[in-house]
DOLUM-734395 format. One record per residue (C-alpha): x, y, z; residue in three letters. Coordinates in steps of 0.001 Angstrom, whole numbers, plus 500000, padded with zeros to 6 digits. Each point is the difference from the previous one (the first is absolute). Layout:
<nodes>
XYZAla/...
</nodes>
This chain:
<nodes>
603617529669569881Unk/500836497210497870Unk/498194496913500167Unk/502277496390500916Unk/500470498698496170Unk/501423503531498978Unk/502329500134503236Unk/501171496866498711Unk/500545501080496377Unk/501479502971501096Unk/502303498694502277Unk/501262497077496727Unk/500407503267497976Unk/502362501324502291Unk/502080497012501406Unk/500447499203495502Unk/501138503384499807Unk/502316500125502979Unk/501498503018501627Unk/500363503032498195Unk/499786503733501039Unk/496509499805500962Unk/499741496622501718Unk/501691498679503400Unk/499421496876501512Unk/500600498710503294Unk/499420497625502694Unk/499529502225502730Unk/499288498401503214Unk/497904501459503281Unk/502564502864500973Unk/500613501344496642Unk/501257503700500198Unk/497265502672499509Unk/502877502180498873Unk/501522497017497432Unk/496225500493498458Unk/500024503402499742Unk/503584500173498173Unk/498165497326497415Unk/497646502038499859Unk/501554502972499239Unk/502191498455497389Unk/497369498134497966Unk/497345503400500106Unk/503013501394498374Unk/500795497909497664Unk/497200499451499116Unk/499300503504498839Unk/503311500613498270Unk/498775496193498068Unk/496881501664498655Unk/497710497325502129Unk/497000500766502274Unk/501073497276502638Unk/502801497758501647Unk/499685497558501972Unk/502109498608503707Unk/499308496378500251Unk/500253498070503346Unk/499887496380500635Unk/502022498647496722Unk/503831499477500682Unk/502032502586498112Unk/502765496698499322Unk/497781497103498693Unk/497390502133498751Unk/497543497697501366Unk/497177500479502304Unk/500702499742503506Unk/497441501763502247Unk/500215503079502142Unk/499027500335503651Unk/500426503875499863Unk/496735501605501785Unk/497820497067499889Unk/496956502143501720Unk/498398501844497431Unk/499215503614501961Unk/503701499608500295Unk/500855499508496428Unk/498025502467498855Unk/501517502421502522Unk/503108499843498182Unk/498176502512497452Unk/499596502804502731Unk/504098499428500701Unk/500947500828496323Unk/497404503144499961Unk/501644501196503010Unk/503935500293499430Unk/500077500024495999Unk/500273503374498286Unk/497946501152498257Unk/497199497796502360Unk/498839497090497855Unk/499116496478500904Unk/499635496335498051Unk/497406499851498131Unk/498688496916501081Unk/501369497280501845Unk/498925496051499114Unk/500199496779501969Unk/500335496678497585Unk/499318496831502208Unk/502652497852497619Unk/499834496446500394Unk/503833499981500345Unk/499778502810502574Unk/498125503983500971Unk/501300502737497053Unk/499585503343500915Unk/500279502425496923Unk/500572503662500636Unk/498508502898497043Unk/501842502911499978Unk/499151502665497653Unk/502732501541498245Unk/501426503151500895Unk/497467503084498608Unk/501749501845497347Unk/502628502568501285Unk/499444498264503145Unk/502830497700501344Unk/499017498173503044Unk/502371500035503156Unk/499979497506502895Unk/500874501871503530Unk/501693503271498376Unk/501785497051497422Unk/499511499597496336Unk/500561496338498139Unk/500122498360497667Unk/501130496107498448Unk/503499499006498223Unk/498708496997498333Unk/499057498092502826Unk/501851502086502796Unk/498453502869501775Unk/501769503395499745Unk/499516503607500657Unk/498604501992497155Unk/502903501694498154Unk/499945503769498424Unk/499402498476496792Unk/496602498636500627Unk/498795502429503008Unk/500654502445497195Unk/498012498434497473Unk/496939499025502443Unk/499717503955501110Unk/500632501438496485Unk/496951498173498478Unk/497700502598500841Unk/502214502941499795Unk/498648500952496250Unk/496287499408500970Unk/499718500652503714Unk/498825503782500488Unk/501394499574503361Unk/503508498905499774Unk/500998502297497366Unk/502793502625501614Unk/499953503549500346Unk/503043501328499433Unk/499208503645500653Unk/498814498658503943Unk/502721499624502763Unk/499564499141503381Unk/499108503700501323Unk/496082499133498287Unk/499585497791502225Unk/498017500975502873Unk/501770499320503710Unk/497002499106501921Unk/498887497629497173Unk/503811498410500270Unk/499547499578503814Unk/496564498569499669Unk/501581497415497024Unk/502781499394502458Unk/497812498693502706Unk/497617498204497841Unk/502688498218498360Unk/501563498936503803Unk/496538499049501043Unk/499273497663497422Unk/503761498380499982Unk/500201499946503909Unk/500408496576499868Unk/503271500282498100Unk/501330503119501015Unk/499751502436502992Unk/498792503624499635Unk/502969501443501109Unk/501829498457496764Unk/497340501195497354Unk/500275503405501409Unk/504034499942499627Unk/500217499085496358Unk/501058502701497514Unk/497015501174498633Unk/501270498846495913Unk/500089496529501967Unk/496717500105501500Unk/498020501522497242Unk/501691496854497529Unk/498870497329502421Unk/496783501399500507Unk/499251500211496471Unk/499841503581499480Unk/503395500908497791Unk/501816497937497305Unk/503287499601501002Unk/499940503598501736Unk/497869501814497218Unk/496541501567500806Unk/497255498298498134Unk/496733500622499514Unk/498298498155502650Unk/502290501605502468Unk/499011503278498843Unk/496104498962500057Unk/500617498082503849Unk/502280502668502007Unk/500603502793497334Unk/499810503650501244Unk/496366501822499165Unk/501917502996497663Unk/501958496773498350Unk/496848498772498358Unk/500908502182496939Unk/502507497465499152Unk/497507497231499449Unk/498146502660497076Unk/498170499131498088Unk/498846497133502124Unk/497871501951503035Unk/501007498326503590Unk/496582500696501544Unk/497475498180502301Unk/496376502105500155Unk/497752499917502920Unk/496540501243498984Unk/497316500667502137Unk/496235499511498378Unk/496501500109501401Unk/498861503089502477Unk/503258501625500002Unk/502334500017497119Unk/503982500157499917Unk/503055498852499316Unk/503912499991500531Unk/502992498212498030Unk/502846498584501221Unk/503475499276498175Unk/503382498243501505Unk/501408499091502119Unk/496684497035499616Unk/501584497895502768Unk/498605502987502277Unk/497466501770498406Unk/497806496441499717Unk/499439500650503992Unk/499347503570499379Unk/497630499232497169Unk/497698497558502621Unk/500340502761502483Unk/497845502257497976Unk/496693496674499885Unk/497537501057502716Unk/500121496909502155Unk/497275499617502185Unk/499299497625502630Unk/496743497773498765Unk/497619497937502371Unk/498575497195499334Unk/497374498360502280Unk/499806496223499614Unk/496493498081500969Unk/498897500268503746Unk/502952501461501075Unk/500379503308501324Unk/503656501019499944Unk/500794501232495939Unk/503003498343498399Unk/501900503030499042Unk/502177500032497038Unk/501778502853497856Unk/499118500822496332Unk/503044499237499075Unk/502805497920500577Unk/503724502017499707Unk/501448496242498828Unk/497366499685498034Unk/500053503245498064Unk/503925499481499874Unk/499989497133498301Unk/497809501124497340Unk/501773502964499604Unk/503358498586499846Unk/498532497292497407Unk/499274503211497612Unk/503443501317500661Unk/501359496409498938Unk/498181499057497076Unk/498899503973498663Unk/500919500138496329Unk/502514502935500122Unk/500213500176495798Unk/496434501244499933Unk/500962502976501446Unk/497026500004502962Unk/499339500833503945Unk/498941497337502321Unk/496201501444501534Unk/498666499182503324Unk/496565501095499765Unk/498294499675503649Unk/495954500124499549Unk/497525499941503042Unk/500452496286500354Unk/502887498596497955Unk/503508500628498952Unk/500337499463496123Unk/504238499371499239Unk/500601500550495696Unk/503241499775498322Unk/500950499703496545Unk/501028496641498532Unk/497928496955499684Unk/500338497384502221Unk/503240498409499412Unk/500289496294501096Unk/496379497995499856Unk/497143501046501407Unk/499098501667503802Unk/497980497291501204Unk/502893497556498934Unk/501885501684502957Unk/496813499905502785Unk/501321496715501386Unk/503149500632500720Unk/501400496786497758Unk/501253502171496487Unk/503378501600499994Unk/500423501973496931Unk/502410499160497493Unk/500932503326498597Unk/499757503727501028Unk/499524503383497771Unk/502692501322502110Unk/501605497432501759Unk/503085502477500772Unk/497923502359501835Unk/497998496961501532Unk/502869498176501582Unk/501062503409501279Unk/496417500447502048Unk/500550496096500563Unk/503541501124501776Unk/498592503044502053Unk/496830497601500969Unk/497586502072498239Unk/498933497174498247Unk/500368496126499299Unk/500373498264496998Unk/498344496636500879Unk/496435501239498647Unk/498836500412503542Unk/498655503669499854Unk/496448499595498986Unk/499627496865501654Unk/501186501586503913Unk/497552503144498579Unk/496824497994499721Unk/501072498110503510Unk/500480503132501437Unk/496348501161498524Unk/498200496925501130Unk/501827500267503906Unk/498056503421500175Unk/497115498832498708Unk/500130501943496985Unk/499024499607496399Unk/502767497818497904Unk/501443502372497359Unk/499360500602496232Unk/501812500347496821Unk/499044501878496920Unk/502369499102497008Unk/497589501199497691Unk/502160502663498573Unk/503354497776498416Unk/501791502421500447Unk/499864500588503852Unk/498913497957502936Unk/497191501308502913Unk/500040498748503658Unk/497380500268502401Unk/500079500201503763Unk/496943499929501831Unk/499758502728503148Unk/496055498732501041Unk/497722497276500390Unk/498247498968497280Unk/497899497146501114Unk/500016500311504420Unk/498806496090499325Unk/503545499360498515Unk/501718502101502547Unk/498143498650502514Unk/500612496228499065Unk/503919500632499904Unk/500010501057503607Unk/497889497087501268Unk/501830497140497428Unk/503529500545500362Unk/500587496582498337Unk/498940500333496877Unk/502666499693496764Unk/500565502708498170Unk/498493498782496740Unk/496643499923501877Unk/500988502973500678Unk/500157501030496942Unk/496873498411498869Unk/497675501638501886Unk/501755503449499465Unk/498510499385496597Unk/496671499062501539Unk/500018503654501864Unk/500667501645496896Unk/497876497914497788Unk/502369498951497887Unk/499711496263497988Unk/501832496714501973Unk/500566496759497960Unk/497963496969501155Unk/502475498678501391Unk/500448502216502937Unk/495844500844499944Unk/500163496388501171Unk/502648499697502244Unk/498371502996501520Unk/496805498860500487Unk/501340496795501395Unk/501651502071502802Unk/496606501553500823Unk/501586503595499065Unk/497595501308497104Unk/496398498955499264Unk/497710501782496708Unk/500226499193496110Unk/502647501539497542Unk/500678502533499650Unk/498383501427503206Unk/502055498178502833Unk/500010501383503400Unk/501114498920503198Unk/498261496842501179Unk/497626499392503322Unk/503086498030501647Unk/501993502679499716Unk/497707502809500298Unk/499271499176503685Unk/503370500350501058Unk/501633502825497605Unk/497358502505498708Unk/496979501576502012Unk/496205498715499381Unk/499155502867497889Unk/503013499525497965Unk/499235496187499558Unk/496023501077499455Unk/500151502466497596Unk/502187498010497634Unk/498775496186500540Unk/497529498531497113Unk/496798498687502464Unk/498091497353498961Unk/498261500356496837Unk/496529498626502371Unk/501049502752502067Unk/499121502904497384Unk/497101497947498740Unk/498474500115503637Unk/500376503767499917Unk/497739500247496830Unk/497684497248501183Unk/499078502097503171Unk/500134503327498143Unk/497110498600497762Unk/498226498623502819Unk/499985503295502099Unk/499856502450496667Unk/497701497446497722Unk/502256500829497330Unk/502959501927498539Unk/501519501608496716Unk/503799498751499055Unk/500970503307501784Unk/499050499604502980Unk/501626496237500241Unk/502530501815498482Unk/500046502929503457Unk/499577496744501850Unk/502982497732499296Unk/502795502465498689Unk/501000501377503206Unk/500142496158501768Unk/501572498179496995Unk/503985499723500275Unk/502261503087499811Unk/501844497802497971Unk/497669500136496705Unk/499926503139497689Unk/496680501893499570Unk/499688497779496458Unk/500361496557501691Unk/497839500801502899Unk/497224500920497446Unk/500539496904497728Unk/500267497966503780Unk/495934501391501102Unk/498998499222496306Unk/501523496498500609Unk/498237499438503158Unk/496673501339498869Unk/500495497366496774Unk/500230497038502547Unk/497745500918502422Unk/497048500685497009Unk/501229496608498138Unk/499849498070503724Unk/496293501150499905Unk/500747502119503398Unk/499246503948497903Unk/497763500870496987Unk/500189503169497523Unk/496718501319499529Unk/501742503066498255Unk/501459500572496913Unk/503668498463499319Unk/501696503764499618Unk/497825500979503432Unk/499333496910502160Unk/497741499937502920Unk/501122496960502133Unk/497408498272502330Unk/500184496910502253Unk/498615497053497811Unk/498806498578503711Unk/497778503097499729Unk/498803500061496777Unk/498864497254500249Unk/497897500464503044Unk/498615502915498301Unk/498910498003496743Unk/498732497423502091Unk/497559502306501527Unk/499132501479497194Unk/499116496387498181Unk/497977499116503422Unk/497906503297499631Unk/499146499420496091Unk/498866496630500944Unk/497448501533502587Unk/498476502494497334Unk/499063497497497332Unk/498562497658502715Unk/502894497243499693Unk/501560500016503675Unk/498935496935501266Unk/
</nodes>
């Protein structure tokens, strides 16, 4: 968000420039018309795009006459404001939102200042089922002449928008055009009933839904709802989803089109068990399955949607004892995954934003960025590992979906804290699988009582411990006192009378944290035998390669007797 002074400057820049294409001011009181906004907003997205520009901007609370500031009441409550984003996402096709939304406290009255992203490329943006667009200052309906030009911008680089002209509507599959037919009326029910979806010629439908290009069979529609034996006409680009089965057993099974079914029939193949999980003195197990259906879904239909098609590869499912593992070809297109975890990016551009808007239409998919995020939600909710991504190879991108419990401390703490944010979340899903945290969030951690050890081997703290993870759990991976082990050797000597490093060695290993590696807990007893023998507490009377440790109390009880005797043989005891 930008800071007060750059509102302001911001806000001079655009009052100097005055309206154009991609800037609309108004006064807007109170009762402003959601639907007024979303025409706007239509409009300037697409105008925007057809300008070249990343951005326009709606402007409320400076007259549109005197081009002066004069203050806007509209939505004074900010959860209310802000709400106004959800409104957009909801009836604009394809589903996109304002990018952010800023309040400038004016002295000559409140400015509101609406970011809308432009239209992506090929993309054009319709409000309710309407396209728009601006006349100089005058909103209009987007003629032929630009609709045209928005769609045709990907038409030479977008895999899936190019036509096929050998396809006709008999390859399409008709239980795949039944199931696109209610999808569609399901996610429009607001705006039309079932009843009418289901009456429109099929050209009709199959053109609003995305599918066709002004009645001809493209690729994507080929790839969504195409018939199995009409895969050949997507050669030599191979249609195919793999499901591979590794570990005891071994096997495997492709599937081609029709995609918008086969995805279910895919997931029908995962051996999805029911899990238990039994939190802290409780006796009833939470049960949970392995998998989530929405879950796997979505990160199937996110392959589909952003697979590289020109590198001529199959998306693999590969389901392992405990994890699904999701690769496609292509790198990852728009930022990085863990921009997306919170929910706040929406991506700019898309490899294939024909075939994208398509799954976007038959609610296979959004396009607001919010797949990963509602994936780790859905993880954390079950009390499951968060999952991973492995973009090692540029060339293709690796997902990772958890089926176990890695740490039953981390699972355990999710059931019991159903508060906590998902970046904490987050955090100490890279504490269970020992992976590095910045300071930052070490602290904020440890200020929250939730993690307790040195870096880099955190583990769940005592606080938390007692509620989420069983005493042996918490036991076997806490660090103890360091006078803890030192009280162990001390009484070993003093029972034993003394001991080689290996058998300190047989004594501490097996009590010293899980958490340590067999080279730090042998560099930890040599640290503790240091600073007991420099604290005058042990003595070596061995060699430095072979030590013998003793009690110094001892020794010196031992010397002492020895001096006393001495002194009686040569007649000095007095």
């Amino acid at each position: 968000m930008k800071d007060e002074k750059q509102l302001m400057d911001l806000l001079s820049r655009l009052i100097n420039d005055w309206e154009s294409e991609v800037v609309e001011f108004k006064q807007a009181g109170n009762e402003y018309k959601t639907d007024k906004i979303g025409a706007y907003f239509s409009a300037l997205a697409n105008e925007a795009n057809l300008l070249g520009l990343e951005k326009a901007w709606l402007v409320f609370g400076v007259s549109d006459k005197t081009r002066k500031i004069v203050g806007s009441d509209y939505r004074p409550e900010p959860e209310r404001l802000q709400s106004t984003k959800m409104q957009m996402a909801e009836n604009s096709e394809p589903s996109v939102t304002f990018r952010n939304i800023h309040e400038l406290l004016h002295s000559d009255g409140r400015v509101i200042l609406f970011e809308i992203p432009a239209a992506p490329r090929g993309l054009p943006i319709a409000w309710k089922g309407h396209y728009y667009a601006r006349a100089g200052e005058s909103l209009t309906h987007l003629g032929l002449d630009k609709l045209d030009e928005i769609r045709q911008q990907t038409q030479a680089s977008d895999w899936s928008a190019q036509l096929v002209p050998q396809a006709a509507i008999d390859n399409l599959d008709q239980h795949a055009l039944q199931k696109a037919r209610d999808s569609y009326a399901r996610k429009y029910s607001n705006r039309f009933s079932a009843e009418e979806v289901m009456m429109w010629p099929l050209a009709t439908f199959l053109d609003r839904a995305r599918l066709t290009y002004d009645g001809k069979i493209t690729r994507t529609a080929l790839l969504l709802l195409g018939k199995a034996e009409s895969a050949h006409l997507l050669s030599p680009h191979p249609a195919q989803m793999t499901w591979k089965l590794e570990g005891p057993e071994r096997a495997y099974e492709h599937f081609g089109p029709p995609f918008l079914l086969n995805t279910s029939a895919l997931y029908q193949k995962i051996r999805n068990i029911q899990l238990r999980i039994l939190p802290e003195d409780q006796l009833l197990a939470v049960e949970v399955s392995k998998y989530d259906q929405r879950i796997f879904l979505e990160a199937l239909h996110n392959c589909i949607a952003h697979q590289d098609y020109t590198r001529n590869g199959r998306i693999v499912v590969t389901e392992t004892p405990d994890r699904l593992i999701f690769d496609n070809e292509g790198s990852f297109f728009e930022g990085h995954p863990e921009d997306y975890v919170t929910g706040e990016k929406t991506p700019r551009r898309y490899r294939n934003p024909f075939l994208t808007q398509a799954m976007a239409e038959l609610n296979m998919i959004d396009t607001m960025g919010y797949g990963i995020h509602s994936i780790h939600v859905g993880q954390a909710r079950r009390y499951f590992p968060m999952p991973d991504y492995d973009l090692s190879n540029a060339t293709a991108v690796r997902m990772i979906v958890y089926g176990s419990v890695v740490d039953p401390a981390y699972s355990r703490m999710l059931i019991q804290k159903t508060d906590l944010p998902l970046d904490e979340i987050l955090a100490l899903d890279r504490v269970q699988k020992r992976l590095p945290l910045t300071d930052t969030m070490i602290k904020r951690l440890r200020r929250d009582g939730l993690i307790e050890g040195r870096k880099p081997n955190l583990h769940v703290s005592a606080s938390v411990a007692k509620v989420t993870a069983s005493k042996a759990d918490y036991i076997r991976t806490r660090a103890q006192d360091d006078d803890f082990y030192c009280k162990l050797i001390a009484d070993y000597l003093k029972k034993f009378g003394k001991a080689s490093r290996d058998e300190i060695d047989k004594l501490l290993k097996d009590k010293l944290s899980d958490a340590l590696d067999a080279t730090q807990k042998s560099n930890k007893i040599a640290n503790l035998l240091t600073k007991m023998r420099r604290n005058g507490l042990i003595v070596n009377r061995g060699s430095r390669t072979a030590p013998e440790w003793y009690l110094a109390e001892r020794m010196q009880k031992e010397n002492g007797g020895l001096q006393k005797e001495s002194r009686k043989i040569t007649g000095d005891d007095t």
